[in-house]
C-alpha positions in Angstrom: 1.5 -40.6 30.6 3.5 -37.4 30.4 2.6 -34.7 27.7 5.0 -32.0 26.3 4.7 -28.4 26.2 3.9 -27.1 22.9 6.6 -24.7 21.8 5.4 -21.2 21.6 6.3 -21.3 17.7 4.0 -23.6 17.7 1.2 -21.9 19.1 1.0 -18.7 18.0 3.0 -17.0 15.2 4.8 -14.2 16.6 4.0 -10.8 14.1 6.2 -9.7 11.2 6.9 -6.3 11.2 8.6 -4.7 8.6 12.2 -3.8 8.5 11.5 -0.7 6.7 11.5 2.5 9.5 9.0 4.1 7.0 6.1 1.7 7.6 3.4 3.4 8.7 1.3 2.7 11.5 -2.4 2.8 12.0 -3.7 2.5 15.7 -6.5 0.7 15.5 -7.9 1.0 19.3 -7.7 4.8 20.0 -7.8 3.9 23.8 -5.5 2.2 26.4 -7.7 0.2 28.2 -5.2 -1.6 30.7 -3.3 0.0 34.0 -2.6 3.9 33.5 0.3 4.9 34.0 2.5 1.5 32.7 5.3 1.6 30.4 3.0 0.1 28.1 0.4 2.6 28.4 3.1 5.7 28.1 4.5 4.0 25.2 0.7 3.4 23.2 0.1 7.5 24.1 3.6 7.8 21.8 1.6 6.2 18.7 -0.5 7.8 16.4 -2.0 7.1 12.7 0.1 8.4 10.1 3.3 7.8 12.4 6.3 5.6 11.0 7.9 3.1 12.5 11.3 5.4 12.6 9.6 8.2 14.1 8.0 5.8 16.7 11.7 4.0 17.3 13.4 8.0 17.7 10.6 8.9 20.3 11.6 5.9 22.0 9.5 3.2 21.1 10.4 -0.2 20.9 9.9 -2.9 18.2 8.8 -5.1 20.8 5.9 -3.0 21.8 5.2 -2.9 18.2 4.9 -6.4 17.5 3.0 -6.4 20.8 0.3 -4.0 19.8 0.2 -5.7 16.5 -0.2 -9.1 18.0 -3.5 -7.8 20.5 -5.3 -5.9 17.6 -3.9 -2.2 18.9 -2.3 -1.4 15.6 -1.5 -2.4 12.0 1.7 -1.5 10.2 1.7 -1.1 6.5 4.7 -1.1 4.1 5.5 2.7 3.0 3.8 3.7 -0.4 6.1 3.0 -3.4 7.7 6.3 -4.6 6.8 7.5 -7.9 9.4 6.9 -10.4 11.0 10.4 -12.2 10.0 11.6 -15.5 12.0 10.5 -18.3 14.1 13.3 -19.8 13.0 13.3 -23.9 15.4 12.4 -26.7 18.1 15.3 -27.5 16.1 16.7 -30.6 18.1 15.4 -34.4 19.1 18.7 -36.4 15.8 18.2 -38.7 13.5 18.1 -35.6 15.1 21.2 -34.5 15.1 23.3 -37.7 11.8 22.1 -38.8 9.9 21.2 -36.2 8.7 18.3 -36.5 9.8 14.6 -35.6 8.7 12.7 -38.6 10.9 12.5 -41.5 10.0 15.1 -44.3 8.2 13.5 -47.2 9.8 13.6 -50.6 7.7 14.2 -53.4 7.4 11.4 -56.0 7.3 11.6 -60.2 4.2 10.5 -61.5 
């Protein structure tokens, strides 16, 4: 009886990174425990917390090592903080908000 090879798809799901270059990277393991000296090991000395994934790409990072170090537990990449939205410019005042003052209609005065 013959058995198939699972597909790697299968297996193991391979890790989503962000297409956004301003997720921001957390290193997890502040250590490179494997051979000195590797690509691997130069590129892992290129990360650091706070980092983006752009400035990571520009030092010459790859996004396979990212998904790599993501995969092992060496980092975690979060999307990139929402910006704040801009404040509202107010109304242009009416001509009776701007002689006056105020912004409520005047109040007439009634016959009893």
């Amino acid at each position: 009886m013959t058995t198939k090879k699972a597909k790697k798809s299968e297996t193991s799901s391979p890790a989503k990174l962000p297409r956004d270059r301003a997720a921001v990277i957390t290193v997890l393991k502040p250590k490179w425990t494997r051979r000195k000296g590797s690509l691997r090991a130069k590129r892992f000395a290129m990360l650091k917390t706070g980092m983006t994934v752009g400035e990571f790409r520009k030092k010459g990072g790859t996004r396979g090592f990212l998904r790599f170090a993501v995969r092992n537990g060496l980092i975690s990449i979060q999307p990139p903080k929402a910006k704040k939205a801009k404040a509202v410019k107010p109304a242009t005042p009416t001509l009776r908000e701007k002689f006056t003052g105020s912004q409520k209609p005047a109040k007439t005065a009634r016959a009893a």
